[in-house]
C-alpha positions as CSV (number, residue, x, y, z in Angstrom):
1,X,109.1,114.5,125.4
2,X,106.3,112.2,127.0
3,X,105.9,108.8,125.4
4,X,102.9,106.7,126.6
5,X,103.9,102.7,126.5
6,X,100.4,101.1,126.7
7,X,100.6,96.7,126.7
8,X,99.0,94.8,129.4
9,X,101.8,92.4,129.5
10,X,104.1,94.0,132.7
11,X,107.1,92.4,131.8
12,X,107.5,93.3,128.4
13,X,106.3,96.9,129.0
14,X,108.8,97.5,131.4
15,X,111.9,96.1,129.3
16,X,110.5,98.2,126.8
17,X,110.4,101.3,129.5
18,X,113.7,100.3,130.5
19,X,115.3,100.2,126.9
20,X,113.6,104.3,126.2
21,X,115.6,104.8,129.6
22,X,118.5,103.5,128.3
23,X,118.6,105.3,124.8
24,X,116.0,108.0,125.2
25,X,116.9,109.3,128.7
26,X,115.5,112.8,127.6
27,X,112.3,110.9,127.5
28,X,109.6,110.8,130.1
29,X,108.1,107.4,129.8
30,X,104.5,106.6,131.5
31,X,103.0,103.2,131.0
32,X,99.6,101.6,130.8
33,X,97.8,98.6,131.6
34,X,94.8,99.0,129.7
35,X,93.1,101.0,127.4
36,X,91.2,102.5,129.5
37,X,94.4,103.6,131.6
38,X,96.0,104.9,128.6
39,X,93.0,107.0,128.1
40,X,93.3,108.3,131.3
41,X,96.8,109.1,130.9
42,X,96.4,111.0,127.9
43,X,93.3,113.2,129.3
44,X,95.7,113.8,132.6
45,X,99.1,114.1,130.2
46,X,98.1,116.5,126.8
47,X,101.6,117.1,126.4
48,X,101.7,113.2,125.4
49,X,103.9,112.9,122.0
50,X,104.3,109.2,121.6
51,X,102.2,106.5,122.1
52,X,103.3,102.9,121.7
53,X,100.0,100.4,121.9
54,X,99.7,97.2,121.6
55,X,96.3,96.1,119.9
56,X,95.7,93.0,122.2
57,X,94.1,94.8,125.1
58,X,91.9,93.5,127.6
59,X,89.5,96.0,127.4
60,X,89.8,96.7,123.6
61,X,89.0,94.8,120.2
62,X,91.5,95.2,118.4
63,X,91.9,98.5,116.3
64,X,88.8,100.1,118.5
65,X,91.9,100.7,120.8
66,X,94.1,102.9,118.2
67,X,90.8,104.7,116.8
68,X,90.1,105.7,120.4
69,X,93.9,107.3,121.0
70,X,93.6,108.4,118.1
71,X,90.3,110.6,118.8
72,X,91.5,110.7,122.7
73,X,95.1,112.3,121.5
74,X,95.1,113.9,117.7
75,X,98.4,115.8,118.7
76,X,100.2,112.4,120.0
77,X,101.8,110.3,117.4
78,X,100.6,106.4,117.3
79,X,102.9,103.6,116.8
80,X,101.2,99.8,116.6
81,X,103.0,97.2,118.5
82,X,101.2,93.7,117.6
83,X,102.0,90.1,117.7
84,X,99.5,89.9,115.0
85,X,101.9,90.4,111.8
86,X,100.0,89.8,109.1
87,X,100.3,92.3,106.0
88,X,96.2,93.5,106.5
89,X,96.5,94.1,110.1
90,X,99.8,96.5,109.1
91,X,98.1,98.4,106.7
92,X,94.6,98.6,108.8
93,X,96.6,100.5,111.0
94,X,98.1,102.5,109.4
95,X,94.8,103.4,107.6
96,X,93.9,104.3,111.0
97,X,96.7,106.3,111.6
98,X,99.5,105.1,113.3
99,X,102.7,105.9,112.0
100,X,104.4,102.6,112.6
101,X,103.7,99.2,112.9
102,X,106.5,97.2,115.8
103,X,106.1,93.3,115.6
104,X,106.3,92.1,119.1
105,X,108.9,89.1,117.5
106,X,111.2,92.4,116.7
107,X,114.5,91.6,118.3
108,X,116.3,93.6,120.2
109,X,118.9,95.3,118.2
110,X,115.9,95.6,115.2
111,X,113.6,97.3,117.7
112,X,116.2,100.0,119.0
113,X,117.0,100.7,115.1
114,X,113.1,101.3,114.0
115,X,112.9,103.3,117.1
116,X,115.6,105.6,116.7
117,X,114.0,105.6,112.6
118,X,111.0,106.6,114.2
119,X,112.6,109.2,116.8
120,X,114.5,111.2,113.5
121,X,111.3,111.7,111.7
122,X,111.5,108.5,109.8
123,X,108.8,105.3,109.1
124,X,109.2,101.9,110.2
125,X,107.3,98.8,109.1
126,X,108.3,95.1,108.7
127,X,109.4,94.3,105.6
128,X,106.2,92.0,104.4
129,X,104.5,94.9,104.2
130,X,107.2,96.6,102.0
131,X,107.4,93.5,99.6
132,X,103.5,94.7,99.0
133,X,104.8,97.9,97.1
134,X,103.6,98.6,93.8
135,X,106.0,97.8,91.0
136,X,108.4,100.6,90.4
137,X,106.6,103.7,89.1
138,X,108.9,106.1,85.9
139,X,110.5,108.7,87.6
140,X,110.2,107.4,91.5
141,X,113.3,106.5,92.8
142,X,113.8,103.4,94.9
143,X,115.8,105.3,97.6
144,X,115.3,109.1,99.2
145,X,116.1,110.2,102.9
146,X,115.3,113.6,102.1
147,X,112.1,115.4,100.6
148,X,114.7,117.9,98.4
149,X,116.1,114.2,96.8
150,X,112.1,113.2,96.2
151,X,111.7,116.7,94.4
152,X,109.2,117.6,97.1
153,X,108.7,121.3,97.9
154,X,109.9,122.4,101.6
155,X,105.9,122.6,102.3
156,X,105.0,119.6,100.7
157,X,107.4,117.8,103.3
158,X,105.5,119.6,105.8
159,X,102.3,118.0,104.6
160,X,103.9,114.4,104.0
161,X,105.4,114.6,107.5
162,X,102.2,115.4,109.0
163,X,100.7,112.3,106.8
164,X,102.8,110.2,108.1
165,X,102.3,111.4,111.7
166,X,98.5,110.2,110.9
167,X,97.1,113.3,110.6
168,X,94.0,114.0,108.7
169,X,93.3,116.8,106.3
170,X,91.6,119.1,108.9
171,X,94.4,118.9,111.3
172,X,97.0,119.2,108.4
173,X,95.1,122.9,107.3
174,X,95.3,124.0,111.2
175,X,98.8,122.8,111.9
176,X,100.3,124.1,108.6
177,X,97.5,127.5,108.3
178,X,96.6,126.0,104.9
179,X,93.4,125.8,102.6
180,X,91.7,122.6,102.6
181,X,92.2,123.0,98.9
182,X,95.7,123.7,99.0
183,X,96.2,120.4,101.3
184,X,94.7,118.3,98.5
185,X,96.7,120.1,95.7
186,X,100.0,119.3,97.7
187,X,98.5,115.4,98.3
188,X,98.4,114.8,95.2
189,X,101.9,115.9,94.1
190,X,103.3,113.8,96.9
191,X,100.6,110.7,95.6
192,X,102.7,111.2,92.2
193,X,106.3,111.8,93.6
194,X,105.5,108.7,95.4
195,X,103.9,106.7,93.1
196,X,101.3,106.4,95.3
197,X,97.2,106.3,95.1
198,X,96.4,106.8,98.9
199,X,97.2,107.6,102.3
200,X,98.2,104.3,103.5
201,X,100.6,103.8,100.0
202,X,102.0,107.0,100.5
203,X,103.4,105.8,104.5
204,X,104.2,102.8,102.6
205,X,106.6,104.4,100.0
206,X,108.2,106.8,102.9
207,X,109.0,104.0,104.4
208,X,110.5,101.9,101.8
209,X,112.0,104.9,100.8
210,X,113.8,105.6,104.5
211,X,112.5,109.1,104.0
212,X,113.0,111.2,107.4
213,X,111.1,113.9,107.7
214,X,111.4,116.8,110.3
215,X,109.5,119.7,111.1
216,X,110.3,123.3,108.6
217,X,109.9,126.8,109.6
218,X,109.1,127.4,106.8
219,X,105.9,128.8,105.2
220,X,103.6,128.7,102.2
């Protein structure tokens, strides 16, 4: 597994390289300066999974820097790190698509746990965001670490997961060889086992859930 580390601050980039070698040692870790570097890397490196980016680039405003990976790297999976932690920059980005949102005040024994989350197909956000949840919706439950405890469908995991990962509907039909139509059909059950009313709700609730989702072989 490739992760991309992309923060144009060298000293915490490489404590955070040197805490992926510490836990992750299966992982190859390459690191960026820039936004433009990181696009680099990711046009030299497809087989990127990961990326971690910081939205306080040099070269970059903002969230331009996530849409760009994003566009740059649909396969890879996006996590935010930000010292900005206010609730609207959380959920802008997970709009976007990341599938995580790492403060940069995250201490040390927080940060390993939300990556190992992360790492076992889980979603990690800071808990202001959570707080935002909708009151309790009939018939969601407040806790669920697996789609057969939410009532989902083996596929419909498939289809949250890939949700989660920030994928949108056109990628979800190729990865999964689904109908458009179907893809919608199975969004809105999970909108309703979640209690949910969008995308960005939906990541919300699978976080505050501690769903972890993994890859099935199955099909349908």
């Amino acid at each position: 597994m490739k992760i991309l580390l992309v923060d144009d601050h060298p000293l915490f980039l490489d404590g955070l390289a040197l805490l992926f070698a510490q836990e992750f040692p299966h992982a190859e870790v390459l690191q960026a300066h820039s936004l433009a570097a990181a696009l680099s890397t990711v046009a030299a490196e497809p087989a990127v999974s990961w990326v971690l980016l910081d939205l306080g680039l040099p070269d970059s405003d903002g969230m331009q820097a996530l849409q760009c990976l994003r566009e740059a790297s649909p396969e890879a999976t996006c996590v935010v790190m930000s010292a900005d932690e206010r609730p609207a920059t959380i959920l802008a980005a997970i709009d976007l698509g990341a599938a995580g949102f790492l403060p940069k005040t995250t201490r040390h024994g927080e940060l390993l746990r939300a990556l190992r989350q992360m790492m076992g197909g889980g979603v990690y956000l800071p808990a202001s965001v959570l707080a935002l949840q909708p009151a309790p919706v009939p018939g969601v439950p407040e806790a669920a670490e697996s789609v057969d405890s939410l009532g989902l469908s083996p596929r419909q995991g498939d289809v949250l997961r890939l949700l989660i990962e920030g994928k949108p509907n056109k990628a979800i039909c190729r990865d999964l060889g689904l109908s458009e139509s179907t893809v919608k059909t199975h969004l809105a059950a999970i909108f309703r086992k979640l209690g949910a009313n969008s995308r960005t709700q939906a990541v919300v609730a699978a976080a505050r859930l501690g769903l972890r989702l993994q890859a099935s072989a199955m099909g349908g």
